[in-house]
N, C-alpha and C positions, 0 to 999 in steps of 0.2 A: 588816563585812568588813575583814579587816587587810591592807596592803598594804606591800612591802618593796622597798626599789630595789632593784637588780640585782646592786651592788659591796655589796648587803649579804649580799645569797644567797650569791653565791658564796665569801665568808670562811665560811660556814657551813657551807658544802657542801663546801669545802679543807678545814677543821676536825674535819668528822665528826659535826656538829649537825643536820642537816639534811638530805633527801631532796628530789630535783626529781622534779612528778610534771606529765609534760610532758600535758598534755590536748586536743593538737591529733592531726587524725585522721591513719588509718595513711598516706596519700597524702603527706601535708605531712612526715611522719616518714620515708618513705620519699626523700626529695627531703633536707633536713636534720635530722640527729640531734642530741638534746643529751647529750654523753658523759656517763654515769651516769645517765642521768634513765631513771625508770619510764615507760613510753609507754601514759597508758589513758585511748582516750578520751571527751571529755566525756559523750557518747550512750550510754558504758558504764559510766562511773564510781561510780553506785551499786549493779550488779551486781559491784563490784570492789572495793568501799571494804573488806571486808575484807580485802584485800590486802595493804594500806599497812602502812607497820613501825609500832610504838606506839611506840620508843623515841627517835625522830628525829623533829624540826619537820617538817612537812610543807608545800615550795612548788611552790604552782603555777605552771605557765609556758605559756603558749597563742603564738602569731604575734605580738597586741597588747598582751594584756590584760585582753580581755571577756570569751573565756570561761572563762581561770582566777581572774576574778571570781566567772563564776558557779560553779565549780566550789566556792570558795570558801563559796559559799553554800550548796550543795547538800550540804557535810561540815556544815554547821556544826554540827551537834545530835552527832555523833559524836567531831567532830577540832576542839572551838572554838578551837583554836591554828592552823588551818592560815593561809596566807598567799598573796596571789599577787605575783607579779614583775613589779613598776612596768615596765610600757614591752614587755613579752614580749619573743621572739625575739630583735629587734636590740638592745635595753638589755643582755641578755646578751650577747651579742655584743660588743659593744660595751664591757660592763664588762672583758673579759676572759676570760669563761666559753668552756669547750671545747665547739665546734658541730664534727660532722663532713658534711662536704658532701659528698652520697651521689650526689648525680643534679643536674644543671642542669634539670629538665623542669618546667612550671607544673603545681602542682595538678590533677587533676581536674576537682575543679567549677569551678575559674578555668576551664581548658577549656572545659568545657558553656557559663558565662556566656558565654564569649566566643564560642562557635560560635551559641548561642542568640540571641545579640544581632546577629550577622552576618547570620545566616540572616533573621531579622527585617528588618535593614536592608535587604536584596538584595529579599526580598518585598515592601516597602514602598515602593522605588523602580524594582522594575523590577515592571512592571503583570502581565507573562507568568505572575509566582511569587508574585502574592501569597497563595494558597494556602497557602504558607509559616508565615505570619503564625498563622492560627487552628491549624492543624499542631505549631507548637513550641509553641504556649501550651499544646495541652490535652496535649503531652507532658510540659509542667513541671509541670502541674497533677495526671496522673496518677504521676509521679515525686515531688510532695511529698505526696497521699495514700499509697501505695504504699511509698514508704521505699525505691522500685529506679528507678533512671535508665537510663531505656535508651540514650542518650545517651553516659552516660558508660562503660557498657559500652563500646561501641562505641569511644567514642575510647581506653578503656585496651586493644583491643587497634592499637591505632597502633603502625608502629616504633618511635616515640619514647616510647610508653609501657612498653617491655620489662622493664622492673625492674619493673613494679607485679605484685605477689603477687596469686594468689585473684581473686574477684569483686570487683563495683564496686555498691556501693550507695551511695545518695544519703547514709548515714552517714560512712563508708568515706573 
C-alpha cells in the first residue's frame, strides 16, 4: 500500500494530477466536505470502483487513515497506483487543503457509542436500570448482524440531526 502526505495530495489535486476519493460515510461527509473530493463509501467502494476516472492518480482520504488504507487495498488489483493520505482529515486540513464545514453535529455512530456507553454506565450504577445493560448490548449485537441501528435511527431523527438525509444504517 502506497501512502502520500497531505502537502503532496494537494499539489496534485491543484495541478489536475490527481482525484480525492473521500471513503468516510455519508454522516461524517455530511458534517465536513472535502471540496472536489468523490464521496464513496468504504462499505461501497467495490460496488463503485468503476466509477473512478482512469486518467487521474487516485487518493484516498478517510478521518485518519485506516480506512483509505484499506481502501487502498481493496483497489489494488484494479488501480495499483492508487494512494492514501498520510494523517486523513486533519493532515488535509492542515496542509492546506479545501474542507467545507457543513454542520457542527457528531457523527452518528459517535452518537450511538456515546448514548450506548451512558446508558451502560447509568445501568450499571444505578441498580433500578440495570436492565439496561443486557438491552443495549443485544441491540448492538443485532445492529452489527443486521447492518440497521435502531439506535441510531432514532437519534438521526433529533433536532440536532436535521441535515442528515434518508435512512440510518449502521453503514451510513
Amino acid at each position: 500500500m502506497k501512502i502520500m502526505t497531505a502537502d503532496e495530495a494537494r499539489k496534485k489535486v491543484q495541478a489536475g494530477q490527481a482525484v480525492i476519493v473521500d471513503v468516510r460515510d455519508k454522516d461524517e461527509v455530511s458534517i465536513k466536505e472535502v471540496s472536489g473530493a468523490l464521496n464513496i463509501p468504504l462499505s461501497k467502494l467495490s460496488e463503485h470502483i468503476h466509477e473512478l476516472p482512469k486518467d487521474k492518480e487516485i487518493l484516498f482520504l478517510c478521518q485518519s487513515g485506516r480506512r483509505s488504507s484499506q481502501a487502498c487495498e481493496q483497489v489494488l488489483e484494479h488501480i495499483p497506483g492508487a494512494r492514501s493520505i498520510e494523517g486523513g482529515l486533519a493532515a488535509w486540513e492542515k496542509s492546506g487543503g479545501t474542507v467545507l464545514l457543513k454542520s457542527r453535529n457528531i457523527p452518528i455512530m459517535r452518537q450511538v457509542q456515546i448514548a450506548a456507553g451512558s446508558l451502560i454506565l447509568v445501568g450499571f450504577f444505578i441498580k433500578p436500570l440495570w436492565l439496561l445493560v443486557p438491552l443495549v448490548g443485544a441491540g448492538l449485537t443485532f445492529a452489527g448482524l443486521s447492518g440497521t441501528c435502531a439506535m441510531a435511527t432514532i437519534l438521526s431523527k433529533m433536532p440536532w440531526n436535521k441535515n442528515l438525509n434518508g435512512g440510518v444504517t449502521c453503514q451510513s
